[in-house]
N, C-alpha and C positions, 0 to 999 in steps of 0.2 A: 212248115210254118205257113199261115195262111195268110197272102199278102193284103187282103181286105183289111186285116186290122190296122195297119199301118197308114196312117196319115202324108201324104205327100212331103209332109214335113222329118216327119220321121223317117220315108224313104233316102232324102235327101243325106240327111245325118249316117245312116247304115252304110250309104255307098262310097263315102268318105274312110269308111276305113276298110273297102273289100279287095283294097292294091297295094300290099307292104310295102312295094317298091317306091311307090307316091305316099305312104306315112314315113318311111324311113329320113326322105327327103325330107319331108315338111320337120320330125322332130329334130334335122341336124341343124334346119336353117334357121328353129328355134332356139337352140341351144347355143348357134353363134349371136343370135340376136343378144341372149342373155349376159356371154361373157364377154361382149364388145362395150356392153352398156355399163356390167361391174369394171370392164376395165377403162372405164371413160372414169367413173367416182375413184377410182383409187389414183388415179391419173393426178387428177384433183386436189386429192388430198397428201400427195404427194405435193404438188406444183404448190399448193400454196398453207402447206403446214396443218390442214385442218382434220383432225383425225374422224371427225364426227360424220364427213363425207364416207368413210370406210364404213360408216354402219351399212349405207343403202348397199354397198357392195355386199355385206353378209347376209342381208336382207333378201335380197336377190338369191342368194346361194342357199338361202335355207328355204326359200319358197319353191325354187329349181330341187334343191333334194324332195320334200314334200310332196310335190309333185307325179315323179316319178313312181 
């Protein structure tokens, strides 16, 4: 590949994923991100009877599947 075509911008973008070890990380601390927050709405909707707060949680989970 010839590194002229690449924009410093772009370099930037590529080098982010050149260390599995540092994306492995980054997707686990994402994935807690995600089921701390679905399990903060279900929390919710629990605590105070309202089922309609469980949508964001499914919302969350089919965005997270999606995703993937």
């Amino acid at each position: 590949m010839n590194e002229d075509l690449f924009t410093p911008e772009d370099r930037r973008v590529l080098a982010a994923y050149r260390n599995p070890a540092k994306d492995m990380g980054r997707a686990t601390r994402l994935s807690i991100q995600y089921l701390v927050g679905a399990g903060v709405f279900i929390a919710l909707a629990v605590a105070y009877d309202e089922p309609l707060f469980a949508l964001v949680t499914y919302g969350t989970f089919v965005v997270l599947s999606g995703s993937l």
